[in-house]
DOMAR-364490 format. One line per 4 residues: number of its first residue (from 0); their letters; for each residue x negated, y, z of N, C-alpha, C. Coordinates in Angstrom, 3 decimals. Example, Ala and Ser with C-alpha at 12.3 -4.5 7.8 and 13.67 -1.06 7.14 Angstrom:
BEGIN
0> as> -13.190 -5.690 7.800 -12.300 -4.500 7.800 -13.200 -3.300 7.800; -12.850 -2.250 7.080 -13.670 -1.060 7.140 -12.900 0.030 7.870 .
***
This chain:
BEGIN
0> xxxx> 38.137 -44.264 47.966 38.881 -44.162 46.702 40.351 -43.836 46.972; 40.519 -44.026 48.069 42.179 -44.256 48.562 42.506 -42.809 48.718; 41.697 -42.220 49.599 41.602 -40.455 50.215 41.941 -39.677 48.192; 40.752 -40.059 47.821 41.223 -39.183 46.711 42.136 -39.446 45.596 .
4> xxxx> 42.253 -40.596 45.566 43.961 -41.032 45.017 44.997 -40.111 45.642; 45.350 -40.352 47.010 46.058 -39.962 47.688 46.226 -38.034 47.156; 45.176 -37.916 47.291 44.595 -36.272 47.468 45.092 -35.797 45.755; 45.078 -36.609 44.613 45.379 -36.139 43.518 46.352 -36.306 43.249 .
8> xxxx> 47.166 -37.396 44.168 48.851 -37.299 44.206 49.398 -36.298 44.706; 49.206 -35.603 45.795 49.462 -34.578 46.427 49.359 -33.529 45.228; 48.196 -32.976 44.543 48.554 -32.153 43.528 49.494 -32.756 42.430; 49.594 -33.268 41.921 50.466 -33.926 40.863 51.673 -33.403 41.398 .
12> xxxx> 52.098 -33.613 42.638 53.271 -34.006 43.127 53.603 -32.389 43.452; 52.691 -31.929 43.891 53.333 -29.646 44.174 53.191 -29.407 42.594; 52.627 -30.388 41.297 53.181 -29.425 39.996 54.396 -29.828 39.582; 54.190 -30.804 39.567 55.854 -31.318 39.363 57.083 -30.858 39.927 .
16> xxxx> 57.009 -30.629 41.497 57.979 -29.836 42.290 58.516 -28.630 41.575; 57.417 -28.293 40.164 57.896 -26.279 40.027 57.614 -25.665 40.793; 57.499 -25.785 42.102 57.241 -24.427 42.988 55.993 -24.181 42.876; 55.224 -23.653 41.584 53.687 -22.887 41.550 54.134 -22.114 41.111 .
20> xxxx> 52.854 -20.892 41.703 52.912 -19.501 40.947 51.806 -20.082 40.074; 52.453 -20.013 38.971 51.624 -20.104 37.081 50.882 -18.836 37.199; 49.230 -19.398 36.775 48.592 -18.348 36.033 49.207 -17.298 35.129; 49.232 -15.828 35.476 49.749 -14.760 34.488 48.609 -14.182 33.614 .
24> xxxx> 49.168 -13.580 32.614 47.979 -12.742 32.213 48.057 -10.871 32.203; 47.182 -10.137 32.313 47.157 -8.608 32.642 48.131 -8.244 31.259; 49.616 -7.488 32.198 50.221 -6.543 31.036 49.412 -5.964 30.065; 48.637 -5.379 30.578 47.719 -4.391 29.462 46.771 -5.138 28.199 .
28> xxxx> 46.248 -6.004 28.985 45.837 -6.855 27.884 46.900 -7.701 27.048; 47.386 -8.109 27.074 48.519 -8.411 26.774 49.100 -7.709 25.628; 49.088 -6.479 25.910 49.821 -5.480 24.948 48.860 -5.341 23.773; 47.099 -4.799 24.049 46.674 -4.931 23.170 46.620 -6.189 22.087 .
32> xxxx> 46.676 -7.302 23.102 46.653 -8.371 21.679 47.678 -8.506 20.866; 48.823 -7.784 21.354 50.155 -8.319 20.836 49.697 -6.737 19.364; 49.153 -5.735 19.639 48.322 -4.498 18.549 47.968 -5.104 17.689; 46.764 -6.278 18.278 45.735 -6.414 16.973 46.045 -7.720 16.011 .
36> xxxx> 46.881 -8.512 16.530 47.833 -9.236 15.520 48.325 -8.670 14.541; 48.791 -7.238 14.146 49.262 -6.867 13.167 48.273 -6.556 12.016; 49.198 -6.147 10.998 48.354 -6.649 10.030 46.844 -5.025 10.307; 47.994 -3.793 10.793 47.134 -2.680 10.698 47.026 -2.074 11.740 .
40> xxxx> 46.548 -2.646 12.985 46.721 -2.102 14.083 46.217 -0.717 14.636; 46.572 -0.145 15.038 46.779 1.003 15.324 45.129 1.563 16.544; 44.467 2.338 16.057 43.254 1.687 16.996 43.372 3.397 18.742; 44.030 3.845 17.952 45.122 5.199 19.021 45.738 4.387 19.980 .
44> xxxx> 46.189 3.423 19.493 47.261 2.800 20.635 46.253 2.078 21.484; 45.541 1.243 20.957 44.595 0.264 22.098 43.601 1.015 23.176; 43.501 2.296 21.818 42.827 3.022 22.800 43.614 3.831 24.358; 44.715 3.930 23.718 45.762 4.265 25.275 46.157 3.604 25.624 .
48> xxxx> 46.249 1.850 25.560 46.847 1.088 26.212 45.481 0.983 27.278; 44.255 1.080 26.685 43.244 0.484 28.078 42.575 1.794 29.125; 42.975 2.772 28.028 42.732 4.200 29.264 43.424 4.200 30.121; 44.875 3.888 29.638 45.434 4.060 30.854 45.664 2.815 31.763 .
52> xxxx> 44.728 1.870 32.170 44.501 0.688 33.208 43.029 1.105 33.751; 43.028 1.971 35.215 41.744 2.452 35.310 40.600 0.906 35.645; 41.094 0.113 36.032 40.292 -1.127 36.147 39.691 -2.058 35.419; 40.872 -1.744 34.056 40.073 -2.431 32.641 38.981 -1.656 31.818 .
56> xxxx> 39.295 -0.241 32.230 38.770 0.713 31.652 37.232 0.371 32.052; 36.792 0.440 32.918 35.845 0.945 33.803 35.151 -0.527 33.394; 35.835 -2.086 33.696 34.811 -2.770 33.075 34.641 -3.150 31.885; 35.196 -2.953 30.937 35.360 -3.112 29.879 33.779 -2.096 29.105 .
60> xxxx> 33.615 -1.011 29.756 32.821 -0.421 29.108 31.423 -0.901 29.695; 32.021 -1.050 30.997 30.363 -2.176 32.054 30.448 -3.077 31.191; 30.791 -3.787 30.265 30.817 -5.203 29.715 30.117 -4.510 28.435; 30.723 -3.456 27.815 30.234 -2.960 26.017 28.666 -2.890 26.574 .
64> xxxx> 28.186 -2.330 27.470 26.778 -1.502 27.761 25.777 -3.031 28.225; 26.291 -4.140 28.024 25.690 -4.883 28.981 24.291 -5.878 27.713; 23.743 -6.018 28.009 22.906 -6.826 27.304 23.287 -7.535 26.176; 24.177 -8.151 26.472 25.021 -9.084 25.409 25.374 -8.669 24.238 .
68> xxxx> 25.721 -7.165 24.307 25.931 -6.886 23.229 24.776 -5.565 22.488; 23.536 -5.955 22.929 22.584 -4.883 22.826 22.708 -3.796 22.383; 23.135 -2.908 22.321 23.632 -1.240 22.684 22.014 -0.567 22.998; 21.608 0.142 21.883 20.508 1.034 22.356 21.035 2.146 23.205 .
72> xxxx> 22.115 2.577 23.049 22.441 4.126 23.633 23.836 3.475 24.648; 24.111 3.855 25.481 25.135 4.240 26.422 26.515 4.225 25.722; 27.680 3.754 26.053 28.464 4.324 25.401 29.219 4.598 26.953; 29.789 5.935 26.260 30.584 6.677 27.511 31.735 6.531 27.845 .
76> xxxx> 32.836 6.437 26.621 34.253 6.622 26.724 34.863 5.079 25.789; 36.244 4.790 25.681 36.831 3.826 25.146 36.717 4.102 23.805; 37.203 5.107 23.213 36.804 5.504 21.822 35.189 5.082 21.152; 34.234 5.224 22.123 32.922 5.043 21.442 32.664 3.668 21.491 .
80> xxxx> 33.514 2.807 22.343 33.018 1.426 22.244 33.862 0.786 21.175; 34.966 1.361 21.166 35.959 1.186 19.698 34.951 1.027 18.596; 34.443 2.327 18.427 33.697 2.674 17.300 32.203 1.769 17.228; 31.936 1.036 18.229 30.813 0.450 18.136 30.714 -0.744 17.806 .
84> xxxx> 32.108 -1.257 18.528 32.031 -2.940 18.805 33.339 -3.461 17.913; 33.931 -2.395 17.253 34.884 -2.613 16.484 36.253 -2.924 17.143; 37.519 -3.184 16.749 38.813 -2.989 17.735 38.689 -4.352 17.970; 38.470 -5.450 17.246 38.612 -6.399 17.429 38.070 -7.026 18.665 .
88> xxxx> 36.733 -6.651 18.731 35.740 -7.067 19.506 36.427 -6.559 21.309; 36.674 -4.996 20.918 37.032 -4.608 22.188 38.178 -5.525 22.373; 39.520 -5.812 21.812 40.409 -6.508 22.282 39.641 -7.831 23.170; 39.233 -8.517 22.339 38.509 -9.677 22.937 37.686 -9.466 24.553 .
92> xxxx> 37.135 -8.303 24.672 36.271 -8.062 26.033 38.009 -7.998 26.819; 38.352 -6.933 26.448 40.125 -6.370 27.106 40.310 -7.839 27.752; 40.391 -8.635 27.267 41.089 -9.942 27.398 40.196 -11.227 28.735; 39.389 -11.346 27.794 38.323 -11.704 29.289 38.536 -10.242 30.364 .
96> xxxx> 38.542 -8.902 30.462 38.108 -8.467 31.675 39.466 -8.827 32.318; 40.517 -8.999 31.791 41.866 -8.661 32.336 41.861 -10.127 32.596; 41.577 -11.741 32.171 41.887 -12.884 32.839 41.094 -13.330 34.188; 39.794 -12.266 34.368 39.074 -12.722 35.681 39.275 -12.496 36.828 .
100> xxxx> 40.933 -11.565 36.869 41.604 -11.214 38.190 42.363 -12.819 38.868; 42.378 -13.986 37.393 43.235 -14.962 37.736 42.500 -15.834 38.645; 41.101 -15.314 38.486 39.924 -16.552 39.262 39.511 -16.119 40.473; 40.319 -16.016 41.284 39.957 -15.734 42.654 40.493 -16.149 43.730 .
104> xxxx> 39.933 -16.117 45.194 40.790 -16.824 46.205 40.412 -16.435 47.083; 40.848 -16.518 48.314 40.599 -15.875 49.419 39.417 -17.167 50.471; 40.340 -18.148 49.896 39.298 -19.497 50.395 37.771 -19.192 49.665; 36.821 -19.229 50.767 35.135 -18.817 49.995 34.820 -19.959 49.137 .
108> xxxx> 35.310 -21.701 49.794 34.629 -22.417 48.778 35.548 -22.142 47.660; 37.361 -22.721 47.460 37.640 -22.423 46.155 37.601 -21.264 45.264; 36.916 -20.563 45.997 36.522 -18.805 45.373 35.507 -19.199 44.393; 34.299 -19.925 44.847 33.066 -20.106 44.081 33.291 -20.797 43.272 .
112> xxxx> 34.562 -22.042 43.335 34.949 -22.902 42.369 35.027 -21.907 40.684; 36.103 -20.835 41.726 36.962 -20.431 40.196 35.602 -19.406 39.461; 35.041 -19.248 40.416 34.248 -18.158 39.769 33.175 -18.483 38.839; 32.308 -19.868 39.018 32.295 -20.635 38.133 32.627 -21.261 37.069 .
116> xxxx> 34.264 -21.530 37.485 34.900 -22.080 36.302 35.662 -20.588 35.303; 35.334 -19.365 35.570 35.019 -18.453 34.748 34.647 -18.274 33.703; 33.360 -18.075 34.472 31.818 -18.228 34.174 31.812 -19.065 32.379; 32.530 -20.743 32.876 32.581 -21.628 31.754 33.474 -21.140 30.599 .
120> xxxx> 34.444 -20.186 31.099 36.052 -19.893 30.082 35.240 -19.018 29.367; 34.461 -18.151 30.008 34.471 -16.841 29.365 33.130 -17.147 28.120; 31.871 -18.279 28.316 30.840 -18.991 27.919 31.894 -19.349 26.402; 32.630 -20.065 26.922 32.981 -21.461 25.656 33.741 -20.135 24.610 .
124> xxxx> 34.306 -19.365 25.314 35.307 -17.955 24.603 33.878 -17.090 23.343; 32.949 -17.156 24.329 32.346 -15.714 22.939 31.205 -16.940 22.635; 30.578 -18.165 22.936 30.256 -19.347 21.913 31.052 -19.897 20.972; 32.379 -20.048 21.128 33.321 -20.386 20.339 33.295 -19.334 18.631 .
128> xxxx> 33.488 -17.917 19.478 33.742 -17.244 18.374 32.338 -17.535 17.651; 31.681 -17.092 18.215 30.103 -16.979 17.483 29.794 -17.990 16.681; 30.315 -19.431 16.786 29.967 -20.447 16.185 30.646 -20.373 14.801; 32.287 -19.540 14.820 33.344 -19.053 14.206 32.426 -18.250 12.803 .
132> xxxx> 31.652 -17.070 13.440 31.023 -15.892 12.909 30.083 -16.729 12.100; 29.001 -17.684 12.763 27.635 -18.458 12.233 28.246 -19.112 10.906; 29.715 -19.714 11.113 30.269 -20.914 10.291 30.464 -19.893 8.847; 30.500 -18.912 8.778 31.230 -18.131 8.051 33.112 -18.266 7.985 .
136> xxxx> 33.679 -18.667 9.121 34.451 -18.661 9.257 35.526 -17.745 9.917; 35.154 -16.498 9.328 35.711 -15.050 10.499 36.931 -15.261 10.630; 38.102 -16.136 9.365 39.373 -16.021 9.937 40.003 -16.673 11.052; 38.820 -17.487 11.640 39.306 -18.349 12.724 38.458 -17.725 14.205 .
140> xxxx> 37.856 -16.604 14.406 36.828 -16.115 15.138 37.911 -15.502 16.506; 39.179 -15.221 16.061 40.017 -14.605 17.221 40.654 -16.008 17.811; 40.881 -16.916 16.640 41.400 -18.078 17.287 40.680 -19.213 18.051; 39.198 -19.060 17.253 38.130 -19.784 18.633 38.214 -19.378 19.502 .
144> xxxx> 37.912 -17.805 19.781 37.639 -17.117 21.032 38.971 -17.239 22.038; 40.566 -17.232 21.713 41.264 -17.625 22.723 40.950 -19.031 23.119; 40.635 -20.010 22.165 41.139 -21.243 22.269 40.167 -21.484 23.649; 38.635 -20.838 23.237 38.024 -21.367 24.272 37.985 -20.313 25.615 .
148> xxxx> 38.858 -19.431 25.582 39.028 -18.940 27.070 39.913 -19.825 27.708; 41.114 -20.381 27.262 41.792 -21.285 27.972 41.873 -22.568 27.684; 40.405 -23.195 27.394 40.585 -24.650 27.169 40.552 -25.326 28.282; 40.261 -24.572 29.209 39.935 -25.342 30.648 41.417 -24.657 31.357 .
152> xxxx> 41.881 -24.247 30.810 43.518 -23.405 31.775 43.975 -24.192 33.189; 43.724 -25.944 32.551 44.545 -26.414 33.748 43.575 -26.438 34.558; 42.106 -26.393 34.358 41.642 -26.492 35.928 41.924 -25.300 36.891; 42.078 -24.204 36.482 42.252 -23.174 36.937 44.044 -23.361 37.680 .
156> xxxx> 44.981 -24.098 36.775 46.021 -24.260 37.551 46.029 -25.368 38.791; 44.989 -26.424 38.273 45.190 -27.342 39.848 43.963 -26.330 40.682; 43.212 -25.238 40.789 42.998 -24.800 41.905 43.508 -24.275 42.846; 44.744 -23.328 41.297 45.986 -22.547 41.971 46.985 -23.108 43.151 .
160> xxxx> 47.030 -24.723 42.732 47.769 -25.418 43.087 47.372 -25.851 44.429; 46.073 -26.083 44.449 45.409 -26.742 46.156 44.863 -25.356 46.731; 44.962 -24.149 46.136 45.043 -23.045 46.840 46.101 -22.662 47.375; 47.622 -23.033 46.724 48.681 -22.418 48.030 49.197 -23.564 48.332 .
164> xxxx> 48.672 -24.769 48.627 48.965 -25.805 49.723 47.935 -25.348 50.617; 46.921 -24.562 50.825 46.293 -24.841 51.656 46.993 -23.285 52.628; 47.200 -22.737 51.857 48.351 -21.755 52.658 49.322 -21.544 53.520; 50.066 -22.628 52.675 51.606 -23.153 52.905 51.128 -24.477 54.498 .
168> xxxx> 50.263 -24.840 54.139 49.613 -26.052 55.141 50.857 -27.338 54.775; 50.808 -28.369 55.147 49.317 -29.049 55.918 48.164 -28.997 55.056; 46.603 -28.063 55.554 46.335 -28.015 54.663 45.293 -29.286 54.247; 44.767 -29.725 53.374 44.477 -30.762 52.823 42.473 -30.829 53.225 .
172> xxxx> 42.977 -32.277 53.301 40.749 -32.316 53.817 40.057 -31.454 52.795; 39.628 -30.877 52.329 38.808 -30.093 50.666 37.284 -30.377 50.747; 36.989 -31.060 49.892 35.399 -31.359 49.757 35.321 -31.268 48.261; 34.141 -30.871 47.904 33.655 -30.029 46.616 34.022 -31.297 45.439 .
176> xxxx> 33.849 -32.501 45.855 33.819 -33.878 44.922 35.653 -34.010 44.997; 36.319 -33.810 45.709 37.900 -33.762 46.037 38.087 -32.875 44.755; 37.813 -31.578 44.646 38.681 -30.776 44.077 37.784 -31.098 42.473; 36.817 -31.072 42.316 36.416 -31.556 40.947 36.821 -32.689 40.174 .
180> xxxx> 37.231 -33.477 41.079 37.715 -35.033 40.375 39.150 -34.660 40.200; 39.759 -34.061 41.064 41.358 -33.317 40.637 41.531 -32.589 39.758; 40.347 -32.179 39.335 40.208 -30.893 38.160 40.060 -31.785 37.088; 38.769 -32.494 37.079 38.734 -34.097 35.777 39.611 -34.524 35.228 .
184> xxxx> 40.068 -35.056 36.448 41.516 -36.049 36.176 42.589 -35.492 35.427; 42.974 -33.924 36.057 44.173 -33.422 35.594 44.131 -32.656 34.486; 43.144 -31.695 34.677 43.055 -30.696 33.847 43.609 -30.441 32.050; 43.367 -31.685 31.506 43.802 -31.851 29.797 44.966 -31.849 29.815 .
188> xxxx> 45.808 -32.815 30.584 47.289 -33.462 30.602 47.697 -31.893 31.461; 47.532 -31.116 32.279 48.415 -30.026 32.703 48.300 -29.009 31.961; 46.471 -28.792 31.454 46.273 -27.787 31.056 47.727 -27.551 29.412; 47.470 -29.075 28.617 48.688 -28.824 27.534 49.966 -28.262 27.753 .
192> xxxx> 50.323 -29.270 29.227 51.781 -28.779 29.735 52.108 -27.473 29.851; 50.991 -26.825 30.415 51.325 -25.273 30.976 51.464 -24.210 29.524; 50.230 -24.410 28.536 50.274 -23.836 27.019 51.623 -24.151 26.558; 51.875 -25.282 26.246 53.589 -25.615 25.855 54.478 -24.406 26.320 .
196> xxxx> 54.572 -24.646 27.928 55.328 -23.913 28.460 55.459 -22.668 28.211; 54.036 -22.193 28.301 53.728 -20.617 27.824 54.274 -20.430 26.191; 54.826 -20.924 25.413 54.984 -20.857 24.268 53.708 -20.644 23.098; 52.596 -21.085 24.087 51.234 -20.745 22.657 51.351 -21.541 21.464 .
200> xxxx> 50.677 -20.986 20.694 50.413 -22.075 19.472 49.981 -23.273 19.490; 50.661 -24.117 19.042 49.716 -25.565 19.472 48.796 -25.854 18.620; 47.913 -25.164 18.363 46.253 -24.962 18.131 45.421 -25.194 19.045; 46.338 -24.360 20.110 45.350 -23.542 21.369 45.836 -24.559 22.481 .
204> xxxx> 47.075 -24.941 22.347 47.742 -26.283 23.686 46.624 -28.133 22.952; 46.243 -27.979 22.005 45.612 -29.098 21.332 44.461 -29.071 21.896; 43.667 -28.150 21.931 42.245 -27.748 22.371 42.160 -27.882 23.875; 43.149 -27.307 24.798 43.507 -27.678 26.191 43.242 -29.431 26.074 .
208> xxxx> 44.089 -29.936 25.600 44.062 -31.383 25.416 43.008 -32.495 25.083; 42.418 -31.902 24.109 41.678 -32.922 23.164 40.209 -32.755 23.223; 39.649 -31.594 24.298 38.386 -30.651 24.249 37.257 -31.798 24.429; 38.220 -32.848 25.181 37.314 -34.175 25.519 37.146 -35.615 25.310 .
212> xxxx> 38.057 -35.846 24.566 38.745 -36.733 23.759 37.480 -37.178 22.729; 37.385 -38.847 22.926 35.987 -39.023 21.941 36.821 -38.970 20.634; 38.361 -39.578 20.676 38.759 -40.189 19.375 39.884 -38.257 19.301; 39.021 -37.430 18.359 39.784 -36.493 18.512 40.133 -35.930 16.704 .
216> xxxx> 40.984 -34.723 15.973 41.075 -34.366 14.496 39.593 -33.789 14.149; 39.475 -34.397 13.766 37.952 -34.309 12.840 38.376 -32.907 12.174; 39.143 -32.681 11.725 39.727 -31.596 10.779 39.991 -30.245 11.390; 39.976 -30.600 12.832 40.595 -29.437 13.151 39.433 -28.220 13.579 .
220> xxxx> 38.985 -27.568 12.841 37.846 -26.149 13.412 37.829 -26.064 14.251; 38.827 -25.529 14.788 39.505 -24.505 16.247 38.764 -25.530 16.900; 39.405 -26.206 17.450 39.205 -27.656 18.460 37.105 -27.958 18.292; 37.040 -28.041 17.253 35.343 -28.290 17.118 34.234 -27.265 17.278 .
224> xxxx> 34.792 -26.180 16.965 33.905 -24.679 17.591 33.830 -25.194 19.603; 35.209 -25.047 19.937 35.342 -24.852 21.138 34.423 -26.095 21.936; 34.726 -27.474 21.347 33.671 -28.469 21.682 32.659 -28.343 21.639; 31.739 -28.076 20.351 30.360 -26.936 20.457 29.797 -26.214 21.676 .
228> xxxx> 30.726 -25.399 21.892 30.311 -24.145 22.875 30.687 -24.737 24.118; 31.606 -25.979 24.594 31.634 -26.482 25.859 30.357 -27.432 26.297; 29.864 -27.855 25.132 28.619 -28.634 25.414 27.443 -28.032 25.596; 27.600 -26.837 24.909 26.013 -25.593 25.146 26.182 -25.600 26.455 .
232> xxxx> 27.535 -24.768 27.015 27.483 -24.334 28.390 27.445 -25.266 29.470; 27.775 -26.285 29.110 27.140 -27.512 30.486 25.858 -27.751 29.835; 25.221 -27.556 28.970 23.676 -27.930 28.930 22.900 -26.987 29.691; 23.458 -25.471 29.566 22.995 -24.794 30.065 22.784 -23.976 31.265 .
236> xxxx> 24.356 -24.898 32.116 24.728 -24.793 33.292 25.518 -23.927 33.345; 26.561 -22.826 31.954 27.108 -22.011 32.793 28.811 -22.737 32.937; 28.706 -22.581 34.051 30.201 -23.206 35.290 29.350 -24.044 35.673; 30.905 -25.410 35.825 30.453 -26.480 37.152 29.388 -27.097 37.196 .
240> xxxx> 29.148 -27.215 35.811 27.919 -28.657 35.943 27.101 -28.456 34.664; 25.549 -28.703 35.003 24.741 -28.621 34.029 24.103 -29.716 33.631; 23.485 -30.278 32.638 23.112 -31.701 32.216 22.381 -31.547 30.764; 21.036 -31.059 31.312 20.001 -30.746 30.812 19.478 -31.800 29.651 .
244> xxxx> 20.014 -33.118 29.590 19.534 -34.266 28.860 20.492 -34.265 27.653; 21.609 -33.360 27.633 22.371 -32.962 26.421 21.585 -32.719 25.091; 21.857 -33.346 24.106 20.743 -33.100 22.640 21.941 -32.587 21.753; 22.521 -30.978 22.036 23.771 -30.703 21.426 23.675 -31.156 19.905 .
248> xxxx> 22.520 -30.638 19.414 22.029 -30.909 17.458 22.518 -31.902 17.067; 22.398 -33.339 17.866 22.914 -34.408 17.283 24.087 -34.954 17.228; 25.003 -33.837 18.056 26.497 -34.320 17.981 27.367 -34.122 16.627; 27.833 -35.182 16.202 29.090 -35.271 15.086 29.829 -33.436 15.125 .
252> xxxx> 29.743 -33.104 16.166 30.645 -31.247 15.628 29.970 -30.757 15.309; 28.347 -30.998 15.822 27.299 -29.958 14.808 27.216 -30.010 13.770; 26.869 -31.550 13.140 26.999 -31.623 11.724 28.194 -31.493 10.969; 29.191 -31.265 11.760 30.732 -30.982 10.570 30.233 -29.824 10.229 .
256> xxxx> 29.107 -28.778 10.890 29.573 -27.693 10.375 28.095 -27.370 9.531; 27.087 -28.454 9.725 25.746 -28.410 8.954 25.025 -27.315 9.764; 25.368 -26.973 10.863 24.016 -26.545 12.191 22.979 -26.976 12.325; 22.023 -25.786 12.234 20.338 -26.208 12.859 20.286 -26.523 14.347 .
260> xxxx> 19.037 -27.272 14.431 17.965 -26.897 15.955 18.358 -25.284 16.258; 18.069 -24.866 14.978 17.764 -23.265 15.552 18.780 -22.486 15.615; 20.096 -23.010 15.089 21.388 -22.539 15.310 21.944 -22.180 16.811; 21.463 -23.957 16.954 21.898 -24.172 18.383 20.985 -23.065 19.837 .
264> xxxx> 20.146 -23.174 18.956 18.858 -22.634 20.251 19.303 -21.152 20.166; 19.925 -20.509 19.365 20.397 -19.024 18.985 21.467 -19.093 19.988; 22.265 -19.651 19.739 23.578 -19.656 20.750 23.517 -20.183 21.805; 22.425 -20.905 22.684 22.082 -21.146 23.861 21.494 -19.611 24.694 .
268> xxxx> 20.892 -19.133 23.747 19.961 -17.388 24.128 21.012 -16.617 24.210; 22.036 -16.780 23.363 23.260 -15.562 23.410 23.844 -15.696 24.489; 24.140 -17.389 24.541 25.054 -17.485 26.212 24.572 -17.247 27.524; 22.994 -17.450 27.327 22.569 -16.718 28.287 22.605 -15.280 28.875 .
272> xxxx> 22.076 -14.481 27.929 22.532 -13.072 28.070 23.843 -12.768 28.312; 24.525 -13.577 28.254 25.855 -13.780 28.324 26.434 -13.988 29.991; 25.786 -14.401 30.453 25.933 -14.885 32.303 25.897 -13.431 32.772; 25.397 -12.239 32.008 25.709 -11.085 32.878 27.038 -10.748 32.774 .
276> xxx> 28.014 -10.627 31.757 29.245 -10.697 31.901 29.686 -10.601 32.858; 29.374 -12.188 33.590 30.432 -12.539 34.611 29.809 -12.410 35.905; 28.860 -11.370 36.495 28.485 -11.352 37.035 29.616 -10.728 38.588 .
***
């Protein structure tokens, strides 16, 4: 107990210092969202903001063609997935393809960590919305879908964090139960800190916070979509941990929103098809 006390002081103690490189997010994506916030966004511009990023380009359209979003025909160019999946939709892929450059490492085990804990951002992100879409709640469908790409933000920053100590050295014992209980422990309380910092809405710094919280705003959508779709995806295993004895139907967020069995079982099938994404 002492080792990993010790071991979660050590991270505590390099965030506090300031000296981390903070998760960024892709200029390009970036730009488009800052497009589709307006009231009439311009669908010329998004379309040249992602042509010209040959890396978003290229998966972004591997992502339109992929199962998930069942596509009988091919689409070839950025314009046709515009036209298919709507601007909105494309912003939203833009956004996941451009945050999965943040989940990586050169270390193989914390590589598999982040790639996993992906896996979960990108799950809880298009369950979130969908639950958004099911609720009849479309005006909140862009704000589920961020909330639940970065509800988990801080685990991704304490990996960042025991990834360049292990750089910098001394580097630290790392065992798979070490860095998950550092991720547990910290993740709500940094993940808020870092949203704050970033200047987000505190919608989206609340949801960081409260995603796990038994005593949490009953009131708040945002926050209860994203809870929804974090409990599908550990039922269903996508990220760290799966826990098959989950009975999502009977949780208090299902019924705020008067969800079936068969609601749920719809959006368990979607998230599945959904694991090709992040392949």
């Amino acid at each position: 107990m002492q080792k990993q006390d010790s071991f979660i002081d050590v991270i505590k103690s390099k965030i506090s210092e300031g000296d981390v490189v903070l998760p960024v997010f892709n200029t390009s994506a970036m730009k488009v969202q800052q497009e589709l916030v307006k009231k009439e966004p311009d669908i010329r511009t998004v379309e040249k903001i992602i042509s010209t990023d040959q890396s978003l380009s290229s998966t972004l359209l591997q992502m339109a063609n992929s199962a998930f979003y069942k596509g009988l025909v091919e689409i070839p160019t950025i314009h046709a997935a515009i036209v298919r999946l709507g601007i909105q939709e494309v912003g939203r892929i833009s956004l996941l393809v451009a945050t999965r450059n943040q989940f990586k490492s050169k270390d193989p085990q914390l590589s598999l960590i982040m790639r996993k804990l992906w896996q979960h951002s990108v799950g809880c992100a298009l369950g979130a919305r969908w639950l958004a879409k099911k609720c009849q709640l479309e005006h909140l469908e862009n704000h589920a879908f961020l909330a639940g790409l970065l509800h988990d933000i801080g685990k991704l920053l304490v990996l960042m964090v025991i990834d360049q100590v292990q750089k910098k050295g001394p580097a630290l014992p790392l065992t798979d139960a070490l860095v998950l209980e550092a991720m547990s422990s910290l993740h709500t309380e940094q993940g808020y800190t870092l949203m704050s910092l970033w200047n987000m809405p505190e919608s989206y710094s609340v949801v960081s916070r409260d995603h796990h919280e038994s005593d949490y705003d009953r009131k708040n959508d945002i926050l209860i979509l994203v809870r929804i779709a974090n409990m599908i995806c550990n039922k269903i295993g996508i990220g760290l941990h799966k826990d098959e004895t989950l009975v999502v139907s009977t949780m208090p967020e299902v019924h705020h929103f008067n969800l079936s069995e068969i609601d749920i079982a719809e959006l368990e099938i979607a998230l599945e098809d959904s694991k090709m994404l992040t392949r």
